[in-house]
N, C-alpha and C positions, 0 to 999 in steps of 0.2 A: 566674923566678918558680916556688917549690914547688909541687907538687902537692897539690891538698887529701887530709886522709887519710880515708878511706873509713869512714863510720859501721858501729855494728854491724849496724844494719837492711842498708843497702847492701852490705852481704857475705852474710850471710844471704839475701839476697833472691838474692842470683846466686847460693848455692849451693841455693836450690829451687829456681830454673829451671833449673841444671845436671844435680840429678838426678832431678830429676818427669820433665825433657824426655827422661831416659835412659832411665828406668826408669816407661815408663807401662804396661808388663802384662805381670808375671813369675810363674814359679812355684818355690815354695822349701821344702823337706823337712826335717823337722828335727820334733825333742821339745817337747811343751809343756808351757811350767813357768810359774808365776803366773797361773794362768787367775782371773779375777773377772770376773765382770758385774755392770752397775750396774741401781739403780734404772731406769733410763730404758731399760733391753731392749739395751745396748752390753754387747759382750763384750771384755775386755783382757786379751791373753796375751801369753809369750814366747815366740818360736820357736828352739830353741838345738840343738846338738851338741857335742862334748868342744870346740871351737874357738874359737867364737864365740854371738853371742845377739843377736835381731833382735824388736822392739818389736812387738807388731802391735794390730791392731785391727778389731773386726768391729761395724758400726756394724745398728742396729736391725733396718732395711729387708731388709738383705743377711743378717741372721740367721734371717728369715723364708725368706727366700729359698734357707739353708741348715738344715733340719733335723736334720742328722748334729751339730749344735753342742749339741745335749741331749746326746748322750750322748756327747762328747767330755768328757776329764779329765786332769790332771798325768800326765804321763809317758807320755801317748799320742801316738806317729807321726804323723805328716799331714802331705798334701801340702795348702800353700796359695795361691792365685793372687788376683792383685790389682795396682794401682800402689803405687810409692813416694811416700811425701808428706811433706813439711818442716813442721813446727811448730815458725814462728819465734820465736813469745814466749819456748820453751823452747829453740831451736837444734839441734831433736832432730828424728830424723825415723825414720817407721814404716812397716812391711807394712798398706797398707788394705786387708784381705783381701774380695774379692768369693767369693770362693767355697775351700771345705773338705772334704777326705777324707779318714779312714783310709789307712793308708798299705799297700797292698795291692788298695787299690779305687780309691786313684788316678791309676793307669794308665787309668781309664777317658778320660780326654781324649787318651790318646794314642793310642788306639783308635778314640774316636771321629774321630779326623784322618786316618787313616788306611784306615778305611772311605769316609769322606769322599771321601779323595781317588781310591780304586779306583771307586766309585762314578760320580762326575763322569767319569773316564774310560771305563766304560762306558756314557754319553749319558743317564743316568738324570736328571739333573739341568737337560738340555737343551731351552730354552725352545721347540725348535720344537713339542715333543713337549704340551706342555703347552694345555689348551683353557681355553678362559673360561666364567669359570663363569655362569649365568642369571641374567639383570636381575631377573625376574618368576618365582621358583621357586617353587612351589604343594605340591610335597611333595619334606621332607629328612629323611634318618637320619643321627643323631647318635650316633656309637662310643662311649662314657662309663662313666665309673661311675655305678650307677644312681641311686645317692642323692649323689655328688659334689657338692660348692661349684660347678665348674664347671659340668654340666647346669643349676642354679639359676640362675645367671648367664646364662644364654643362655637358658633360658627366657622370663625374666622380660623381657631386652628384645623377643625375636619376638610375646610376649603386648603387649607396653608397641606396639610399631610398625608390628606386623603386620597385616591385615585377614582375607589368606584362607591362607598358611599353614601346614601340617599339619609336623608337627615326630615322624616316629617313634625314638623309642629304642632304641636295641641295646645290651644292657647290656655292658661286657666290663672286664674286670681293667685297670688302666691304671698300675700297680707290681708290680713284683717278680719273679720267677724265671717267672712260669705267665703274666705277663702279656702278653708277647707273642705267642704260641697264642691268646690269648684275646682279642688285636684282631684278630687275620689273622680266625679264628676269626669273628667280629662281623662281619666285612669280607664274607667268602664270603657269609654267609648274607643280609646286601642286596645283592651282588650276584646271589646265585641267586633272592633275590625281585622284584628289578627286572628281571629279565628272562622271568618266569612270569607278571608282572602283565600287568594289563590296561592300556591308555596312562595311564586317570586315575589309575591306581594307581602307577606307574613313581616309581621318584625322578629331580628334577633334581639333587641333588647328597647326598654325604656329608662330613659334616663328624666330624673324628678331632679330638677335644678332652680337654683335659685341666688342672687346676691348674697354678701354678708350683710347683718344688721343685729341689733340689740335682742335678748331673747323676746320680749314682745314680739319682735318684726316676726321672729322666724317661728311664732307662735304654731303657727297651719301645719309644720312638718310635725306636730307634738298631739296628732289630734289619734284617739286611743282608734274611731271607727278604719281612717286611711291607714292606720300601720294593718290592721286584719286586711284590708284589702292590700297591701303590700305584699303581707304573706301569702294570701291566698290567688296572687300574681300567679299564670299560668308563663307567662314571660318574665326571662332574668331581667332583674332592674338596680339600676345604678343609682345611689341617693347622694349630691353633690350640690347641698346646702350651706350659703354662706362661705365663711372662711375659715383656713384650718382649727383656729382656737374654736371653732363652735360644731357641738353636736346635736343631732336633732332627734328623734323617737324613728324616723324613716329612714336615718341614717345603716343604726342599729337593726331593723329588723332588713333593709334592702341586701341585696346577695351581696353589694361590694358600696364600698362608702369611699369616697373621692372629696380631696378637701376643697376645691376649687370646680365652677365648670369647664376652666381650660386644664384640670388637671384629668375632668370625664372622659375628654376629647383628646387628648393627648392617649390615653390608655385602648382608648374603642380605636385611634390609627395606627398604636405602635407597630403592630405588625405589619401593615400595610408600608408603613415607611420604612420598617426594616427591609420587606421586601422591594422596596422602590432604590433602597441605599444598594441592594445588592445587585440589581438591574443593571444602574447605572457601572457597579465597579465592572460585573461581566460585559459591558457594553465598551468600557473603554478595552477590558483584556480583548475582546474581541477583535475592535477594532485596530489595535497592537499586531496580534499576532496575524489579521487578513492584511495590515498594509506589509506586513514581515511577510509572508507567504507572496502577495503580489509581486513585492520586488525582487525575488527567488522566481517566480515563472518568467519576469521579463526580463532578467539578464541568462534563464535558458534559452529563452524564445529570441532575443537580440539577434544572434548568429545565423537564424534562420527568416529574420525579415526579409520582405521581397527587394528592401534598399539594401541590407546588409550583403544579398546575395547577388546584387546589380554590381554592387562593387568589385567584389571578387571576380567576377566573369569579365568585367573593363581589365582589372589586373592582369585574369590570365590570358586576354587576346592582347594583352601591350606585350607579353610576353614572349607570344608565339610569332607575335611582329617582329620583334627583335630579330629569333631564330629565324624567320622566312628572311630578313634580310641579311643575315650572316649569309646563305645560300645563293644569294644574287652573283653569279660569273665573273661580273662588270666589276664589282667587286673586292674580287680574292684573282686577279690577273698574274699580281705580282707569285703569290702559291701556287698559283695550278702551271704557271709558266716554270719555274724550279721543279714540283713533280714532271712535270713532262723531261726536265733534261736527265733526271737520274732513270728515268725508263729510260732512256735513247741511249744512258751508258750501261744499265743492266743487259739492255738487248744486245747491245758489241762483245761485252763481255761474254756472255751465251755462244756469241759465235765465235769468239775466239777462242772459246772452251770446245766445242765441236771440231772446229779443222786443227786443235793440236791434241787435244785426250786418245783420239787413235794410234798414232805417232810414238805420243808416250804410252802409252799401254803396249807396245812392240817391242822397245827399247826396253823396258823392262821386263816381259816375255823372255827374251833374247837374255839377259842379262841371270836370271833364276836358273833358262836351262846351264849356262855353263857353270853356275853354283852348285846346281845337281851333281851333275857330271864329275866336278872336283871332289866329290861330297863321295861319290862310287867309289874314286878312284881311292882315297885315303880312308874308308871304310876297311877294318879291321879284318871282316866274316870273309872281303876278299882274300886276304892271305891266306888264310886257310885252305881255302880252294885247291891250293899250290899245293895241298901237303905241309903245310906248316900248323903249331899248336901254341898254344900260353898257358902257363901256368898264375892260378892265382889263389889265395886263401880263402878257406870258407867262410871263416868268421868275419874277418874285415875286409875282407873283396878286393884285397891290394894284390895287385899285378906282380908277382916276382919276376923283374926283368935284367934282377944282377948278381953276380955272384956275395954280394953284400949280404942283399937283400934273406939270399937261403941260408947262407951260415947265419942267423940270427934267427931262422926255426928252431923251434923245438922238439921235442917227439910227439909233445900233444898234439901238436900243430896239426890240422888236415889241410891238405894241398884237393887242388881240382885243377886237375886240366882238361882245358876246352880244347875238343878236333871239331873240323867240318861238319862231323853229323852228332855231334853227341858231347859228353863230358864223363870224366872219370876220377873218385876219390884215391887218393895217397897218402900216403905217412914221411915222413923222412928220416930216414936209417944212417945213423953215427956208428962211423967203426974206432 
C-alpha cells in the first residue's frame, strides 16, 4: 500500500517545528533596509549583507522595550537578538527580534556575560552571602530618578498597602555615562545615614529601581565597581530593574531581585496587608459577636427597665382595685343579706335543739333502764340462783336442752354442767 502524500500544511508544520526548535535565541548583524512600521506600534525590516537578506519583525511590546528603534534608519548596522518563527500561511519565516543595537554598542551583551561570569566566580553572586530581606520594614530608601515612572509606581502601591511605612528618596541618575557614580553615589550616602541614625531612624532595606528599557538603558545597573558596593551593602537591598524579561549585574548580586518596582512594593507591604486583611476580618467578627452579645444583655435587662417595671406595678394596683372593690358593702347587699338569713335559721335551730335534746335524752334514759331490767329478768345465771343447772358439750358448746338432743351422745362425748358457783365434767353411760 502507498504512502499517503504529505499535505502542505503537514510539511510546513514540520519545518516550523524544525526550525523554531533550532533557532529559539540567536543574534544576527547585518544592514537594515525596508524599515516600516505599522499603524498598530510593529516595526518590519530587513536584516541583509552583500549575501543574503533575513525578514524581521519587532512586534509592539518589545519596541517599547527597545527605545534605540526611534532612531534606528535604512542603512543602519545593528546587532539583533530574538527567535526564529515560521509563518505558515505564507511558508516564510522571520527574525522576531526581542531586542536592538547599533552596531558598535552591541557588544554590550558580550560584556555583560562576561562580567557575569568573573563575577559569579568571584562569590558575588553566592547565595550564602545573601540575607532576607524584613517581613515588617518601617523605613526604606529608594535609589531612583526623582521624578521617574518607576518611583510613581512604587509609590503609589506602599501608599495603596501600606499602613506605617516611611519610603525616603535618594535621588541618583539611573542612564547614561554619569549614571553609575551617581547610584554608588546614592548608595554611600544611605548607607553613611543608616549607620549615623538613631535605631528608629535606620533603614531596613534599600531598594535600587529603575524602568524597563533596551540593554544600553539599563547599562548603570552592569557597572563591575556598584555590584562590589552592592555586596559590600551593610543593609539588605532589593534590585528591581526594568522589566521581568531583563536582568541586570545588581539584580544578581542584590539579596532579592524583583522584576518590576511595583512588584518591590508589593513584596516590602505584603505582610503589612496581610495583617491589615486580618484586622479587618477580626473587626467585622468582632463586631458580630458584640452586636450578638449586646442584644443578649438587652433582652435580660428589658424586664428590669424602670418602664418595664412602671408597668407591672399600674397592672398590679388595677388589680388590687378590682379586689378593694369586690369588698365594697354597697355592693354584695344582695350576699351579705342571704348570709344574714341562714344565721337567723342556724340560731333557731340551736335553740330548738337546747329546749328539746333534754326531753329527749330522758325519754331515752327511761327507755334503756326498762331494756336492762328485761335484759335481768331473762338472763340465764338468774335461774340458777334458784337451784337450777344446764347441761352443755364441751367441744361444741351446744346446750342439751332435750331428750333428742342426749340420746345422740356418745361415750366420747364430755358433758359440762354449769351450777351457780361452778361447772362440772361428765361422761354419758349406756346400759
Amino acid at each position: 500500500m502507498r504512502n499517503a502524500t504529505p499535505s502542505v500544511a503537514q510539511v510546513i508544520g514540520k519545518v516550523k517545528n524544525l526550525i523554531e526548535g533550532s533557532f529559539r535565541n540567536i543574534s544576527v548583524a547585518g544592514e537594515v533596509t525596508n524599515l516600516s512600521r505599522s499603524a498598530t506600534g510593529h516595526v518590519y525590516f530587513t536584516l541583509s549583507d552583500s549575501q543574503a537578506a533575513l525578514s524581521c519583525a519587532l512586534f509592539k511590546m518589545d519596541a517599547f522595550r527597545n527605545p534605540a528603534i526611534k532612531n534606528i534608519k535604512d542603512g543602519d548596522k545593528v546587532i539583533c537578538s530574538g527567535p526564529i518563527g515560521v509563518y505558515a500561511k505564507r511558508g516564510t519565516f522571520q527574525l522576531v527580534v526581542k531586542s536592538i543595537a547599533p552596531v558598535g554598542k552591541g557588544d554590550l551583551k558580550e560584556q555583560f556575560e562576561i562580567l557575569k561570569k568573573r563575577l559569579a566566580g568571584e562569590g558575588l553572586f553566592d547565595i550564602d552571602h545573601k540575607v532576607s530581606i524584613p517581613t515588617l520594614p518601617k523605613r526604606i530608601a529608594v535609589i531612583t530618578a526623582e521624578h521617574g515612572a518607576a518611583l510613581q509606581d512604587f509609590l503609589q502601591v506602599t501608599s495603596r498597602r501600606s499602613l506605617w511605612m516611611d519610603v525616603v528618596v535618594i535621588p541618583a541618575l539611573v542612564q547614561g555615562d554619569r549614571a553609575p557614580e551617581s547610584i554608588r553615589h546614592a548608595l554611600t550616602k544611605a548607607i553613611k545615614y543608616h549607620l549615623q541614625a538613631t535605631e528608629d531612624k535606620k533603614f531596613d532595606v534599600i531598594v535600587l529601581t529603575r524602568g524597563g528599557g533596551s540593554l544600553e538603558d539599563l547599562w548603570a545597573f552592569n557597572d563591575e565597581a556598584l555590584a562590589w558596593d552592592i555586596y559590600n551593602c551593610p543593609i539588605p537591598i532589593i534590585s528591581a530593574v526594568g522589566h521581568e524579561v531583563d536582568f541586570s549585574i545588581s539584580d544578581m548580586v542584590a539579596d532579592l531581585r524583583c522584576e518590576t518596582p511595583s512588584a518591590a512594593a508589593e513584596i516590602l507591604s505584603n505582610t503589612q496587608n496581610t495583617l491589615l486583611s486580618k484586622l479587618e476580618s477580626n473587626k467585622k467578627i468582632l463586631s458580630y459577636y458584640g452586636d450578638s452579645i449586646l442584644g443578649e444583655m438587652r433582652e435580660k435587662v428589658a424586664p428590669l427597665s424602670p418602664e418595664k417595671l412602671l408597668g407591672i406595678f399600674y397592672q398590679r394596683l388595677g388589680e388590687l382595685k378590682d379586689r378593694l372593690g369586690e369588698c365594697r358593702l354597697d355592693n354584695r347587699l344582695v350576699e351579705l343579706t342571704g348570709y344574714h338569713e341562714k344565721l337567723m335559721r342556724l340560731e333557731d335551730c340551736s335553740t330548738q335543739l337546747k329546749d328539746s335534746l333534754p326531753k329527749r335524752l330522758k325519754e331515752l334514759s327511761d327507755k334503756l333502764e326498762r331494756n336492762n331490767h328485761v335484759l335481768k329478768v331473762l338472763d340465764p345465771n338468774n335461774v340458777l340462783e334458784r337451784g337450777y343447772s344446764y347441761v352443755r358439750t364441751k367441744e361444741g358448746q351446744n346446750v342439751i336442752s332435750n331428750q333428742k338432743d342426749f340420746n345422740n351422745l356418745t361415750e366420747n362425748d364430755k358433758l359440762e354442767i354449769h351450777f351457780r358457783d361452778g361447772k362440772g365434767e361428765v361422761r354419758p353411760c349406756r346400759q
